[in-house]
N, C-alpha and C positions, 0 to 999 in steps of 0.2 A: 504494500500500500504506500503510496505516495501523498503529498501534500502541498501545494504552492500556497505561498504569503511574499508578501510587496514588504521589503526593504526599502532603507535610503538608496542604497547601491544595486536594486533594482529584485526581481522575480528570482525566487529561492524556493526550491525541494527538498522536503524533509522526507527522508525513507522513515515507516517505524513499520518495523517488523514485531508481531507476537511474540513471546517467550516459547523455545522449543521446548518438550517434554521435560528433558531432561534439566534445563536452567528450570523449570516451574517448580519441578521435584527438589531439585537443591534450596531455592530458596524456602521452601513448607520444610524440608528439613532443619534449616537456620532456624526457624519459629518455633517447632515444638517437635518431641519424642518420639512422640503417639504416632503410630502407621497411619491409623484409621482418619486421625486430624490429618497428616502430611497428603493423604491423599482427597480429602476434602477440599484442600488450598490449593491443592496441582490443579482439580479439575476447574474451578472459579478460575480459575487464573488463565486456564486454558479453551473454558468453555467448552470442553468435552465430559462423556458421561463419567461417571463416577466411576463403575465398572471397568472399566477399558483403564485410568487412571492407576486402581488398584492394585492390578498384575504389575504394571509397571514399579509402584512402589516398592513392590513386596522383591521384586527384585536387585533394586537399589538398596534399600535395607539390609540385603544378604548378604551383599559384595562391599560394604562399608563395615558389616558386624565382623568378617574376617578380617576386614585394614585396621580395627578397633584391637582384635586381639593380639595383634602383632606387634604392637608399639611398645619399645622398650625404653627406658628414661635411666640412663648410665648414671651410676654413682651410688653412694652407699644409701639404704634409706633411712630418712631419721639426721642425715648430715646435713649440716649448713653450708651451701654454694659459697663459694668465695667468687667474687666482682674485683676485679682490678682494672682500675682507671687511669692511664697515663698523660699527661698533656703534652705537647710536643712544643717546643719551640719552633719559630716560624727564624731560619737562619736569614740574617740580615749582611749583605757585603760593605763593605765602603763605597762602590759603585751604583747602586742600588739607588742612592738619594736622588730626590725629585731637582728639576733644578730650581734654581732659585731659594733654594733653603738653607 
């Protein structure tokens, strides 16, 4: 779908494209847990039946609950991070200077 609107600098086309399946599903994912809500938000969003929706989520759910188990966080548990912050000095030459200064 397209759009034209009048500018100063004259006639201008806006593309807006729907959300594909799979962006509708990630964002109902962002919002809440629940399959049954995430697929409620896909199909409003995409204007398709609920039904047809659902398979889909049920398989997005699947293939993230195994990237879910998989995620390891290295380090001891129970231990405090250490942060080390350095500042750097910015090396200045004698030649450097602006003129007139």
């Amino acid at each position: 779908m397209s759009d034209n609107w009048m500018t100063k600098y004259g006639s201008r086309r806006v593309r807006r494209d729907p959300p594909t399946l799979d962006e509708a599903i990630f964002a109902a994912m962002g919002i809440t847990d629940n399959a049954e809500e995430q697929a409620e938000i896909a199909a409003s969003l995409m204007g398709l039946p609920l039904a047809a929706v659902q398979t889909e989520v049920r398989k997005v759910s699947r293939t993230t609950a195994r990237v879910r188990t998989q995620q390891v966080i290295a380090g001891e548990p129970g231990a405090q991070r250490t942060v080390v912050v350095e500042r750097r000095t910015v090396r200045r030459f004698g030649n450097d200077r602006r003129p007139g200064m």
